[in-house]
N, C-alpha and C positions, 0 to 999 in steps of 0.2 A: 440250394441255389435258387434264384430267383430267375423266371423267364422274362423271353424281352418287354412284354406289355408290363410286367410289374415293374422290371428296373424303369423303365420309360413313366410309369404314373410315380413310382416312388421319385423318381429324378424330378418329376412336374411341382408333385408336394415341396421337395426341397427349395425348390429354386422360388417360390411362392412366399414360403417361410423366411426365405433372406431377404424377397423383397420387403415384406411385412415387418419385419424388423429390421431393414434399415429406413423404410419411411419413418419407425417411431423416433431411431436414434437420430436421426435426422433432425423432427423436430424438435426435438430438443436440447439440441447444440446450435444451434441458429437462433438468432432473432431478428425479429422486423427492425427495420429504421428507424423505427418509433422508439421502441423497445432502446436499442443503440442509443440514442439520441438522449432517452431519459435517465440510461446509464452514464455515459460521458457526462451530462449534467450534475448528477450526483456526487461523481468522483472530481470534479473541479469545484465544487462547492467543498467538498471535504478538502481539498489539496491547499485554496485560500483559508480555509478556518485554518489548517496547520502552519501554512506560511505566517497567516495574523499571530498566532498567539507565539509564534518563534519570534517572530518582532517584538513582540510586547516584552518576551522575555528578556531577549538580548537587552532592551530600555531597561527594564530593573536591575539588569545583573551589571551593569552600567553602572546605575544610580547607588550599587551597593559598594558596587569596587571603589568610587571616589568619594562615599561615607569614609570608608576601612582605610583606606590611604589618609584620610585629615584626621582622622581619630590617631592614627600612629604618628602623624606628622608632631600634633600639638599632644603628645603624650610627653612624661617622662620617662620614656626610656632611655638609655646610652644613645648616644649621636649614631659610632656605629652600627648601632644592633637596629637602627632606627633604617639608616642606607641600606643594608643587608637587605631588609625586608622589603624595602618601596623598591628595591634593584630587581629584585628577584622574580624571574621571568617564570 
């Protein structure tokens, strides 16, 4: 067993040791404003490139559906098989 003056420096080391490691974990789950600041900028710069090129797509995927629609339109196929297809949701 351990006498009082040990348990009392061994309890001082410990209590030393959890401050020491939670100032590291500390800093390193935080960041300055700045730090914030440069991160939120980054992720709205990426969030507008994904919005732009969703636009862009949606505009071709557009451009392509009413291709595919006048190609079937002025095809020869069957009248109905013609409705079937432009109907078809």
């Amino acid at each position: 067993m351990l006498n009082p003056s040990e348990a009392a420096l061994l309890s001082v080391v410990v209590a030393l040791l959890s401050v020491i490691v939670t100032a590291v974990i500390k800093d390193k789950t935080y960041v300055t404003k700045n730090e914030c600041s440069i991160i939120q900028q980054k992720q709205c710069a990426e969030s507008k490139a994904i919005r732009d090129e969703l636009s862009s797509a949606k505009g071709t995927m557009a451009v392509n559906l009413r291709m595919t629609r006048a190609l079937i339109t002025y095809s020869d196929m069957p009248k109905d098989v013609k409705e079937e297809v432009l109907n078809d949701r």
